[in-house]
C-alpha positions in Angstrom: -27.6 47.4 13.1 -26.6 44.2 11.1 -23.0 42.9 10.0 -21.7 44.8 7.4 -23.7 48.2 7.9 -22.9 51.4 9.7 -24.6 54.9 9.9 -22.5 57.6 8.8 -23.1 61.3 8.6 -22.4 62.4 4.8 -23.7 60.0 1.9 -21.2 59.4 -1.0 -20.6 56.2 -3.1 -17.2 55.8 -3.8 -15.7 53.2 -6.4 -12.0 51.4 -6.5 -10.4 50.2 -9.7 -10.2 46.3 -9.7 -8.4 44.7 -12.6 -9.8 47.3 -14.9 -13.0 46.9 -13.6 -14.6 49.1 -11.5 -16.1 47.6 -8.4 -18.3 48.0 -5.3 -16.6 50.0 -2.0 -17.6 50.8 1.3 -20.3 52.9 0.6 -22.6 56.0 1.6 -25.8 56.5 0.7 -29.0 58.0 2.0 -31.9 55.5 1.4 -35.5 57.6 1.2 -37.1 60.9 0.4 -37.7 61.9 3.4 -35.2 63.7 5.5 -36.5 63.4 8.7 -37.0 60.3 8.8 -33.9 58.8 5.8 -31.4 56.7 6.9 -27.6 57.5 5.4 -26.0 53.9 5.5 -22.7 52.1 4.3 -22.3 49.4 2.8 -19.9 46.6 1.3 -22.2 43.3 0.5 -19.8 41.0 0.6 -21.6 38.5 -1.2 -21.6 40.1 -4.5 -19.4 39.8 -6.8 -17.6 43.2 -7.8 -20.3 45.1 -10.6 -19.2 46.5 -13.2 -20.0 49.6 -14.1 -19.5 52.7 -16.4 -17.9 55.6 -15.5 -19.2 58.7 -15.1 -17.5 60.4 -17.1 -17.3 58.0 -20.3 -18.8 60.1 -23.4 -21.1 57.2 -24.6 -23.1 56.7 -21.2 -26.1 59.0 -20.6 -26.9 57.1 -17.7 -26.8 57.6 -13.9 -23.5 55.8 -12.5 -25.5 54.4 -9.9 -26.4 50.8 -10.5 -28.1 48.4 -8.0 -25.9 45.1 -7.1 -28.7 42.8 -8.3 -29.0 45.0 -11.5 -28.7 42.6 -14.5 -26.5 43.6 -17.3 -28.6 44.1 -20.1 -29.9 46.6 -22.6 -30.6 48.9 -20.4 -26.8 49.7 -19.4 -25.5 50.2 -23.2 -24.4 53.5 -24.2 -27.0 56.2 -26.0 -25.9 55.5 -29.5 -26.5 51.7 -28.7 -29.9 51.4 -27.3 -32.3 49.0 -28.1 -36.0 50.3 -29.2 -38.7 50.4 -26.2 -40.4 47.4 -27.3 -38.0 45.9 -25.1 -37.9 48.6 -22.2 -39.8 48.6 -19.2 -40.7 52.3 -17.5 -39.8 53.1 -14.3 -41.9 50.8 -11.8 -41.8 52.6 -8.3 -42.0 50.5 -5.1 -42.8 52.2 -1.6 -41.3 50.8 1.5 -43.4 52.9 4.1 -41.6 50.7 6.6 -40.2 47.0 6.2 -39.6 44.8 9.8 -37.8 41.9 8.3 -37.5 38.5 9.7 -35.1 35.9 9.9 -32.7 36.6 7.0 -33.6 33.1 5.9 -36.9 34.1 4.9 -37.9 33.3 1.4 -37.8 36.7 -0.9 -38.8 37.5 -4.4 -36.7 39.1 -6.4 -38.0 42.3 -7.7 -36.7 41.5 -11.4 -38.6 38.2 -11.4 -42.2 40.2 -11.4 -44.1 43.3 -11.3 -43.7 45.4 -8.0 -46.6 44.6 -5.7 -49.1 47.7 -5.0 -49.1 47.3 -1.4 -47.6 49.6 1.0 -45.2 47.0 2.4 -42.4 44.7 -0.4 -40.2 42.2 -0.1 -36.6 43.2 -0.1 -34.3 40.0 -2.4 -32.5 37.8 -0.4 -29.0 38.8 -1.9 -29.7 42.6 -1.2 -28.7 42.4 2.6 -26.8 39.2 3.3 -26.8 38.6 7.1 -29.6 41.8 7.7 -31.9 41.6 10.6 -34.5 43.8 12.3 -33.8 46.6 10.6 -36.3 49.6 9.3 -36.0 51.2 5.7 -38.7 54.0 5.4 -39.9 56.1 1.9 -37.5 53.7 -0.3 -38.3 54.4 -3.8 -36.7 52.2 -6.3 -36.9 53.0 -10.1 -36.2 49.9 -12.3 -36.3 49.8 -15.8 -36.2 46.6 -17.5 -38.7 44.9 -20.3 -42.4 44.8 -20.1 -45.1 47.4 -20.6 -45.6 51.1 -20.1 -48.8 50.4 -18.1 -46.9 51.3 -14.8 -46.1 54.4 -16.4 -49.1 56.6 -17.0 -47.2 59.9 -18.1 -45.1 58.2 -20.5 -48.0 56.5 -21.8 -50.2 59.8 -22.0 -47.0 61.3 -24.2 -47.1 58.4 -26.4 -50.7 58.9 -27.4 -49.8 62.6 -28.4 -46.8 61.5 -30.6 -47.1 61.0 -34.2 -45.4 58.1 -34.8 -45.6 58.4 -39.0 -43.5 61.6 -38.6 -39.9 59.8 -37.5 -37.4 59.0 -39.9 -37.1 55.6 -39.5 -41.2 55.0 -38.9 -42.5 52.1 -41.2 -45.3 54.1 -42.8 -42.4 56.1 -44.6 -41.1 52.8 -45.4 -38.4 53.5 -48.7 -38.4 57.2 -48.0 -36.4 59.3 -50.7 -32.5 59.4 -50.0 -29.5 60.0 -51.6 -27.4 58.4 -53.2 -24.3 57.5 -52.4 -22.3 59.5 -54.9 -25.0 62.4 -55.3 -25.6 65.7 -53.3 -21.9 64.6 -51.6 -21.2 68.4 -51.3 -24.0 69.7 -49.9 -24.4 66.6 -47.7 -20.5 67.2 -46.3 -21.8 70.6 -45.7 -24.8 69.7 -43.8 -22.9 66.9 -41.6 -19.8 69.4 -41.1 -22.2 72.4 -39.4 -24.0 69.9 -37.5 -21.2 68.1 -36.2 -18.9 71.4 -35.7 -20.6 72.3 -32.0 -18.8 75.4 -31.4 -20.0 77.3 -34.2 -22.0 80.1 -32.8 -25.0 79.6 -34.9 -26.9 76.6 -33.7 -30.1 76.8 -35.7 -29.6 75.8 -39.9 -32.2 76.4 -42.0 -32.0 74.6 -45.8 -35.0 76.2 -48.1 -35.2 75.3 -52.1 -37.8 75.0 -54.5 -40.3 72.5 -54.6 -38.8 69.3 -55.8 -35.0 70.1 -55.0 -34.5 67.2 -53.0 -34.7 68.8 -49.1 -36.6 65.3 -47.9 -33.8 63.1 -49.2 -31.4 65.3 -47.8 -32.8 65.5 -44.7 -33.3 61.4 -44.5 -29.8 61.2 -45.6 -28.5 63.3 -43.0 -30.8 61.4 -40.5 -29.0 58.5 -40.8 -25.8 59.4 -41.0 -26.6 61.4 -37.3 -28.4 58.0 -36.2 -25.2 55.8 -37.0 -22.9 58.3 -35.1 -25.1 57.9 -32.2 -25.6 61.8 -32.5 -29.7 61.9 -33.2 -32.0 63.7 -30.8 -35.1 63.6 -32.9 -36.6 63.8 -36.2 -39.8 64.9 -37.4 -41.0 65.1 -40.9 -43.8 67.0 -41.9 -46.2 65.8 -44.4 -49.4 67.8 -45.8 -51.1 65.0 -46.6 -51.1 63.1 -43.6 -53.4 64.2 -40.8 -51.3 63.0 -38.0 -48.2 65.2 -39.2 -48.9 68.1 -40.5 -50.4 70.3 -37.8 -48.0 71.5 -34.7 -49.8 69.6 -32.5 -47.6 66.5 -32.0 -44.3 68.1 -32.7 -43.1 68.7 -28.9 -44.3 65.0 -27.6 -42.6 63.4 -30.4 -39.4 65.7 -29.8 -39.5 64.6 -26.5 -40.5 60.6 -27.0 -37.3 60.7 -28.9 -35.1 62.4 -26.4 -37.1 60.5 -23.7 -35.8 57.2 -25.3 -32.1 57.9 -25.1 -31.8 59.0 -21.4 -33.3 56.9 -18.5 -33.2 60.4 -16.6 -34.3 62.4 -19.3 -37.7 60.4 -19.7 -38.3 59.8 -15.9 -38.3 63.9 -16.3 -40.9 64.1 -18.7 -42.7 61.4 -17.0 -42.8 63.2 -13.8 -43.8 66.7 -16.2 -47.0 64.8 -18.0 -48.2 63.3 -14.9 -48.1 66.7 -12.8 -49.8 68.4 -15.4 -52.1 66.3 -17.8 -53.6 68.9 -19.7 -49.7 70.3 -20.9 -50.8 69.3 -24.5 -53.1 71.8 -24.6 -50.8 74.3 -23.5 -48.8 76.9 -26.2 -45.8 75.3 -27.5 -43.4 77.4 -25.8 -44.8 75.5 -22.5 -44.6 72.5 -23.7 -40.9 73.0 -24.6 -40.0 74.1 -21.7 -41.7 71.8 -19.4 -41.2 68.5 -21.9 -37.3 69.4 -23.0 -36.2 72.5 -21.9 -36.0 71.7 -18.0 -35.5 67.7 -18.0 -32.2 68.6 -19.9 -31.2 71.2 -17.3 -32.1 68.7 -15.2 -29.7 66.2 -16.4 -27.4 68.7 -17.0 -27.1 69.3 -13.3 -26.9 65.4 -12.5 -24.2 64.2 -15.1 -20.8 65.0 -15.3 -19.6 67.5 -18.2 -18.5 64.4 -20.5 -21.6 62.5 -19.8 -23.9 65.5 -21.4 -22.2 66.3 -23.6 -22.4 63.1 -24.7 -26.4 63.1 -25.2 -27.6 63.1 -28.3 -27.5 66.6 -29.7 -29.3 66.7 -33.6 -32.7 68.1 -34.0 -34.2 67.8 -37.5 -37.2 69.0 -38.7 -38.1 68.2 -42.5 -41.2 69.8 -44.6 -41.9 72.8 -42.1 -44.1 74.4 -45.2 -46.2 71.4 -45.2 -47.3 72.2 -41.7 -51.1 73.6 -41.6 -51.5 77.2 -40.9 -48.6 79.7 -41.5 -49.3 81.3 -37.9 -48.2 77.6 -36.2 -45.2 77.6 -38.6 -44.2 80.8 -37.1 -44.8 80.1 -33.4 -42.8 77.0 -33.6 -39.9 78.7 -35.2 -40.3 81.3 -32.7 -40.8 78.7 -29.6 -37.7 77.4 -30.7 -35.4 80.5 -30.4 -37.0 81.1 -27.5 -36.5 78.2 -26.0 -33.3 76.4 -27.8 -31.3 79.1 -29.2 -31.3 81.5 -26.8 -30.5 79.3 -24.1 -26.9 78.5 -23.9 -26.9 75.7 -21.1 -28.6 73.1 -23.6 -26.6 70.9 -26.4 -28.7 71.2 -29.6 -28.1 71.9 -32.9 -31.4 72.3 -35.2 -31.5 71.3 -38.8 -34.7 72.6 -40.2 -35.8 72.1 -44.0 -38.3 74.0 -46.0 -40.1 75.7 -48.9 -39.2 79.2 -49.1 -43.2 79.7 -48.1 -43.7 83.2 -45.8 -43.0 81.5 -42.1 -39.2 80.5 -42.6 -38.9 83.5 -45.6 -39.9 86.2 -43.7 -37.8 85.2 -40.5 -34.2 84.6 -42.4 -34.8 87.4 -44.5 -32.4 90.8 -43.5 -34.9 92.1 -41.2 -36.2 88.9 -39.4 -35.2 87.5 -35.8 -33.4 84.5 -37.4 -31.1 85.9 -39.8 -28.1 86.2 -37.3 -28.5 83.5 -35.6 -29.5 80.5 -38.3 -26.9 79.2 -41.2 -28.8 79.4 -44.2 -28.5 77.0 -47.2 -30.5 78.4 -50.4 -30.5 74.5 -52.3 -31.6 75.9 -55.1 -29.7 78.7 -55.8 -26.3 77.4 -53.8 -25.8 74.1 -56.0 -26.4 72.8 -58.9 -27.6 69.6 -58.9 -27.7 68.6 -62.7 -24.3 66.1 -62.5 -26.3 64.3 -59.7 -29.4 64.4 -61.4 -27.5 62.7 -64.8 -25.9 60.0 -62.8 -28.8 59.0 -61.2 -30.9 58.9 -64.4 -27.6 56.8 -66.2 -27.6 54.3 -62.5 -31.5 53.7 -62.1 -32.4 53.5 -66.0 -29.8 51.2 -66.7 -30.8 48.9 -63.8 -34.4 49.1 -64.9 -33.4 48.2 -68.3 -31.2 44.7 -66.6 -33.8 43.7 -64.6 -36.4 44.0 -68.2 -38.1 41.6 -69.7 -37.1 43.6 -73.3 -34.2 43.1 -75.1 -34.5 46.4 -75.9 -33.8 47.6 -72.5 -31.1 45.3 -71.9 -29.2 46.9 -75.1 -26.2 48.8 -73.9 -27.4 51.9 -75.6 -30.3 52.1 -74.1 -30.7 54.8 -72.9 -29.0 57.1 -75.3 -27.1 60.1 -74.0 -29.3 62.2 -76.0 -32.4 61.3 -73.8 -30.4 61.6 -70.3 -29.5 64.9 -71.8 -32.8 66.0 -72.7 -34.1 64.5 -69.3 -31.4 66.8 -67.2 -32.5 69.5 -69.1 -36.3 69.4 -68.2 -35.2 68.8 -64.7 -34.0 71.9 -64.4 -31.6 71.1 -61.3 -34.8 69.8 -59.2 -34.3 66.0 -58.4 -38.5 65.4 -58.0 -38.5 65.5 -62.3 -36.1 62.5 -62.2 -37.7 60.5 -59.8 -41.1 61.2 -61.3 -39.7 60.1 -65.0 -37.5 56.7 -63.2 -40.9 55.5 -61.3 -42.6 56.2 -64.7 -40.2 54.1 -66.3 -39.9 51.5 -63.7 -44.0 50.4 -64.4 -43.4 46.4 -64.5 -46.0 45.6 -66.6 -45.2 47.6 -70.1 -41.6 48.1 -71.0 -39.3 50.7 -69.9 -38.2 51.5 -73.5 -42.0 52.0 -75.0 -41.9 54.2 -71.4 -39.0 56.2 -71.5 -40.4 57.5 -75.7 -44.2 58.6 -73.6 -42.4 60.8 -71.3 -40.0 62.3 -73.8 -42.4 63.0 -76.9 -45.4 63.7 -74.5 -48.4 65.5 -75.8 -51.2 66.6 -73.5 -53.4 64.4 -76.3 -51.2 60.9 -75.2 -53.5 58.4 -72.8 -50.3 58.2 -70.7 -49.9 60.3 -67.7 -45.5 60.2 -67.0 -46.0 63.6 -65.0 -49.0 62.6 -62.7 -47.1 62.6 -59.4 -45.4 66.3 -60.7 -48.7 67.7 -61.2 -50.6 66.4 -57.9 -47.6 68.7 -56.4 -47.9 71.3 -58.5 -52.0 71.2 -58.1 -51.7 71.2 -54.3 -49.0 74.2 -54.3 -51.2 76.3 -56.1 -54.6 75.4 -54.8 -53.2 76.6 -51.6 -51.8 79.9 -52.7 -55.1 80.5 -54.6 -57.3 79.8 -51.2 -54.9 82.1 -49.0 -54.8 84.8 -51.7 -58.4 84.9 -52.2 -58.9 84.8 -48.3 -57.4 87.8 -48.1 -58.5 89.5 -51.1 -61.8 87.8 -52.2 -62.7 90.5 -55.0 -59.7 89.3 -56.7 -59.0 86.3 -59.4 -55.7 85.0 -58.6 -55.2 82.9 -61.0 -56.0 85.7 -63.8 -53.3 87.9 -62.2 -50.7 85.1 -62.1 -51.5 84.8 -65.8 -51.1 88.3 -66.2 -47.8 88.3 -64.7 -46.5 85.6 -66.3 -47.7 87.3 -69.6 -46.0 90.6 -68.9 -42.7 88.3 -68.0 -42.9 86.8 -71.5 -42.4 90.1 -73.3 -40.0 91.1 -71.0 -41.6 94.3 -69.4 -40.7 95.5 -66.0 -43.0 93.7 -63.6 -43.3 96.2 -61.0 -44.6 99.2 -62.6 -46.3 97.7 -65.4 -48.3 95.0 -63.3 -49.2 98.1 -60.7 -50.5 100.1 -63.5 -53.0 97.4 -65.7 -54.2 96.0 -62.4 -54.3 99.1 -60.0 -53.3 97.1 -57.1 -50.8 98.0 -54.0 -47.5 98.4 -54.8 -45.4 95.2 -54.4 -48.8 93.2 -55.2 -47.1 91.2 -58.2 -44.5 90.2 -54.5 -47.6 89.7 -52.4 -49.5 87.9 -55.4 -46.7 85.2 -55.4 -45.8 85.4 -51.5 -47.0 82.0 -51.6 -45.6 80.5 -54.9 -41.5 81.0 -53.8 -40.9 77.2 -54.3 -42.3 77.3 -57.6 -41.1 81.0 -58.6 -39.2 83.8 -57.6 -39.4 88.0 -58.4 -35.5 88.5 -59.5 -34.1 91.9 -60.1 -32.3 92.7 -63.5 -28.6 93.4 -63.5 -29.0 97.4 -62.7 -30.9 96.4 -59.5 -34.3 97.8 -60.4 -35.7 95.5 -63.3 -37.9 92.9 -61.6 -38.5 90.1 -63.7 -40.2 86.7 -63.3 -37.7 83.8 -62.2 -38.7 79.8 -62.4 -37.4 76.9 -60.6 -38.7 74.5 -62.8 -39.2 74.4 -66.8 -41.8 71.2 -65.9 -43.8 73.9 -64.3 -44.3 76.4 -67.0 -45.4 73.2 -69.0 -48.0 72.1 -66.6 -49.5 75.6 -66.3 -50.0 76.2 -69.8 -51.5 72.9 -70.4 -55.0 72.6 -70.0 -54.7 68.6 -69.9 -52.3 69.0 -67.0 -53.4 71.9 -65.2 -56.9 71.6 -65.6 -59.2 73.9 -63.1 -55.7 75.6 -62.6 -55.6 76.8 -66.4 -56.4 80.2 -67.6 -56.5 80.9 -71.7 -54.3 83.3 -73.1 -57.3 84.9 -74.5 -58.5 85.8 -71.2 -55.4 86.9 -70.3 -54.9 89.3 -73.3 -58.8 90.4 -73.3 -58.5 91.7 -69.4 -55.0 93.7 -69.8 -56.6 95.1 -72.8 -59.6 96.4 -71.1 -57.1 97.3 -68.2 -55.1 99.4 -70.3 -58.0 101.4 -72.2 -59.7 102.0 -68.4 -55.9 104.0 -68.1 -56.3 105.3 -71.5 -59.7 107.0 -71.5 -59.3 109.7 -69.2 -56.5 110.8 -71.3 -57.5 110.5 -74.9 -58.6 114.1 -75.3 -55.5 115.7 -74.2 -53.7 113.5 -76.9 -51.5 111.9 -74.5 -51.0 108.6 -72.6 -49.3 107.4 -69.7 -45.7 106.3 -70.7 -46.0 102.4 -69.3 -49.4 102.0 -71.6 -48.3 103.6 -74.5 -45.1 101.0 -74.1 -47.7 98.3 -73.5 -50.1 99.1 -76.0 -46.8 99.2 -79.1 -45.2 96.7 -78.0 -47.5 93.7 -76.3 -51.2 94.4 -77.7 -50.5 96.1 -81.3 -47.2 94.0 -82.4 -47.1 90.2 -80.9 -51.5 89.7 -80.9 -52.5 89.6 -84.0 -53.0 90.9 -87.3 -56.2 91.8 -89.1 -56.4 88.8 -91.4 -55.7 86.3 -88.0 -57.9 89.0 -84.9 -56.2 88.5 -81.4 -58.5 89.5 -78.7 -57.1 92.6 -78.6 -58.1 93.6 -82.3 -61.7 92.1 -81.2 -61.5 94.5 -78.7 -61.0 97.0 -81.3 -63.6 96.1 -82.9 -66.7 96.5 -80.7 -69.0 98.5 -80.1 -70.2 101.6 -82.5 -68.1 102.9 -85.1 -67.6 106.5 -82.9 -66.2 103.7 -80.0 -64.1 102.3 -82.8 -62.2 105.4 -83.7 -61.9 106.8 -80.7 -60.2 103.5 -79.6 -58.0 103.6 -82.5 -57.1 107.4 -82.1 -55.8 106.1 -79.1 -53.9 103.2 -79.6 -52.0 105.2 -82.7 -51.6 108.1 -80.8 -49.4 105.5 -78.6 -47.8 103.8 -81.0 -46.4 107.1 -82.4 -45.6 108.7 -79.0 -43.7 105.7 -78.7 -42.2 105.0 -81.5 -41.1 109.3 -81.3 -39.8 108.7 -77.7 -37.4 105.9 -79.1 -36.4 107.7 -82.5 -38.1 105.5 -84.5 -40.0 105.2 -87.8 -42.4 102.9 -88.5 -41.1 100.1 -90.5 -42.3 98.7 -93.6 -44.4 95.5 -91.7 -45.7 97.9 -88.9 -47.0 100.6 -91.6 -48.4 97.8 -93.7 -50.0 96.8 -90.0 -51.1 100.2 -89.4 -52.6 100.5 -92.6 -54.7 97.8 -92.8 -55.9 98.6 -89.5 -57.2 101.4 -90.1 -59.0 100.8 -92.8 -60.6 97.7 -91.5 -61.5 100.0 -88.2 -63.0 103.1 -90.7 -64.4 101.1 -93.5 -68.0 101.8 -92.1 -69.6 104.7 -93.1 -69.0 106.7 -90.1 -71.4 109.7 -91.4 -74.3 107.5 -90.9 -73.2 107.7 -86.8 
């Protein structure tokens, strides 16, 4: 052999403390893959200086303890929460020493640092490797470094890379000033989302935060981002976004899960390295495969390599932001399913998922009472847990006043400007949903007119002003309903859905019971007026009355019932009241007709018919379309139509033991003679 060497029969590598330091001991190893032909050698080079090197059971390191003796200390060796981005990384270059007869130990050597590994079969060992070596035989050495340079040496890194989607990550530059909190705002809910992901023995490792459109789930989620980031606890991010192409499909959410846990742990990305380049075509596979060949068993893997410390020491966060902006509800269901297949229900792996959503059907339908998820995911309703209105009035008071400093108008620079009277009209059409505030502040912020003549537009708006302070509110209303309409419609294509969501925000207005009453002017399923809106839950909600059976029509947001009942707003999206009145008119004299000769009615008409068509549309000197109604057709059609809707009106008003007052009989009267003041002999 050569000075300093022996063969031994077990390989270990042993360390000694040296001053604090830990440094190189007569070692073991086994040098190549294979065994019948390895050699197990020990070692002391006793020209190198003792290495230091981190322990293997520090918390910060993710990293192999293993570090060669002409390893430079760099990057490469900081712990996970330190390290630097892989601009300045270099994959894993691997060198095979099919056999190596050195020479004289004076012969000159390249050190492998100093350039890129030759492709030949045969390299040249450094000259401080194996002071004092000669003739000696290493075979099936294979030697991963990882310093700076380029992924080109690296093909299955490189093939994950081009499935990633760079735009989705928290911290990418095309979400460059991403919405965040505050500092003082949302602190409760924030503690509360920081606490659960931090607490890693709670049971319940999937949390799922839903809220209306608008609520604020993107700055949370960015906030909370960070805040995981700077505690070196981040596994991944990914945010969702409808309207770009490269982020809101399925597609690229396991590469650029595993990019991100790839980039923490040396040994973690050689995995996925190793899992791309054996099977190229695994981005084509479902996304339960791809989890469990991309993350699931690289972390075993490391798992098995690294001490109990050292794992538990990788980082552990998952967040997923803007699930219901992900194409096709199907996908949003598989991946919610992939992961409790493949993260939650396996107890050997460290993650903690933070997912954030609309209420939309996917996430709904599995945290609901019956679904998979509702024992085993910590659910935050935003909306209906917090109110956000004290955030939403110091932000207004922070970022108007600092618009109005940095203004050109003296106005603006006035210390009652704004008034408290605006910031409280301004929290009050925000109804708790930060996206109203942020829509009115970049309103107001427009540099070029001034924030005072602003600030007046958005809050004596008209739908006949020039200015537009709610465009950026109404491209998200626009898009949330244009999708609902197309799925509805898909599904149902003899139906009008915008006509039956005006119909059930009609019957909400006059307080009737939505279930029975919608079922019986439209004649659809039962639970239609739930399925109509299955799609709408960020915007709306069916709530039940305090007996538990009254179902009545719940908003998130007061800006929204002003947008859909502006035609300047709404635009293709608007339906007239006339239309609306005209079809439940026509809907309730369908239910009427078969009954009219038996001189009854069906109790939910006749309540209809009194109380919505006869009393709040109309009278005969100002003709709703409900009295137009009445008014068509011959005058036999006109009295049989009025027979009807009296014969309601009294059955009604008898049911309730009442009379008819003096403005209803004076109503009733003039009715009927305008109805009968043909001469009905001539019919």
């Amino acid at each position: 052999m050569f000075a300093g060497w022996e063969t031994v029969s077990e390989a270990k590598l042993s360390r000694k403390e040296d001053g604090g330091n830990l440094a190189w001991a007569p070692t073991c190893t086994q040098i190549g893959t294979d065994r019948a032909s390895s050699t197990q050698l020990c070692f002391q080079p006793p020209s190198v200086p003792a290495a230091r090197m981190i322990p293997k059971g520090d918390a910060k390191s993710s990293k192999p303890s293993l570090r060669w003796p002409w390893s430079k200390k760099g990057k490469g060796h900081l712990p996970v929460d330190q390290q630097p981005d892989l601009e300045d990384q270099v994959p894993a270059a691997k060198v095979d020493l099919a056999e190596i007869n050195a020479g004289p130990a004076s012969s000159s050597v390249e050190d492998p640092t100093s350039r890129r590994p030759s492709s030949s079969a045969q390299a040249e060992t450094p000259s401080s490797l194996f002071p004092n070596a000669s003739h000696w035989v290493v075979n099936g050495l294979q030697i991963n470094a990882h310093q700076g340079g380029s992924n080109s040496n690296d093909p299955g890194w490189e093939r994950l890379m081009q499935n990633t989607a760079p735009n989705a990550l928290h911290d990418s530059s095309y979400r460059f000033d991403p919405p965040k909190c505050d500092e003082d705002t949302r602190v409760e809910v924030t503690e509360e989302l920081m606490g659960w992901i931090q607490d890693r023995e709670s049971p319940q490792r999937l949390l799922c935060m839903t809220g209306a459109a608008g609520s604020g789930k993107s700055a949370l989620q960015q906030t909370v981002a960070e805040r995981c980031s700077g505690k070196g606890i981040l596994g991944s991010t990914l945010f969702f976004s409808s309207t770009d192409p490269t982020r809101n499909t399925v597609s690229a959410v396991i590469p650029t899960m595993a990019y991100q846990l790839g980039s923490n742990n040396f040994t973690v990305r050689d995995a996925i390295s190793a899992a791309v380049t054996k099977d190229p075509l695994i981005f084509k596979k479902s996304l339960k495969t791809q989890m469990n060949k991309l993350i699931v068993e690289p972390i075993e893997d490391l798992s098995r390599a690294v001490s109990t410390p050292e794992f538990a020491a990788l980082p552990y966060a998952i967040l997923i932001d803007g699930l219901d902006e992900c194409a096709d509800e199907q996908r949003q269901a598989e991946l919610l399913s992939t992961i409790d297949d493949c993260l939650l229900q396996n107890e050997a792996l460290p993650f903690r998922v933070f997912i954030a959503s609309r209420p939309e059907w996917a996430i709904r339908s599995a945290l609901e009472p019956t679904g998979y998820l509702h024992q085993k995911a910590y659910h935050v309703q935003l909306s209906n847990q917090y109110d956000a209105s004290a955030d939403i009035r110091r932000v207004l008071w922070r970022r108007l006043r600092d618009i109005g400093r940095r203004s050109g108008d003296p106005r603006a620079q006035s210390t009652s400007w704004p008034s408290e009277e605006d910031i409280e009209t301004l929290v009050a059409n925000a109804s708790g949903q930060f996206i109203y505030a942020a829509t009115v502040i970049k309103f107001v912020s427009e540099r070029r007119s001034s924030p005072v003549d602003r600030l007046r537009a958005v809050l004596t708006w008209t739908p006949d002003d020039g200015a537009q302070p709610f465009a950026a509110l109404d491209l998200l209303y626009t898009n949330i309903i244009s999708a609902a309409k197309e799925a509805y419609e898909a599904a149902h294509p003899e139906r009008d859905f915008l006509l039956l969501f005006s119909v059930l925000r009609l019957l909400h207005s006059y307080s009737f019971d939505l279930g029975p009453r919608f079922h019986q002017i439209t004649n659809l399923e039962d639970n239609g007026h739930r399925w109509l809106i299955s799609d709408l839950q960020s915007l709306v909600t069916i709530q039940l009355g305090s007996n538990g059976h009254f179902e009545y029509l719940g908003y998130y947001h007061q800006s929204f019932t002003d947008f859909i009942e502006s035609a300047t707003r709404s635009k293709t999206l608007f339906v007239p009241e006339s239309r609306t009145v005209e079809f439940v008119t026509v809907s309730c004299f369908r239910v009427l007709d078969p009954v009219i000769d038996r001189n009854e009615s069906t109790p939910p008409i006749r309540v209809i018919v009194s109380n919505l068509l006869v009393q709040y549309f109309g009278s005969p000197s100002s003709p709703s379309s409900f009295l137009n109604f009445l008014f068509t057709g011959s005058n036999v059609e006109k009295l049989k139509k009025w027979k009807a809707v009296e014969r309601c009106m009294e059955k009604r008003w008898k049911e309730e033991d009442l009379t008819f007052g003096g403005v209803t009989r004076l109503w009733v009267d003039l009715l009927s003679h305008a109805l009968l003041d043909t001469n009905v002999s001539r019919e």
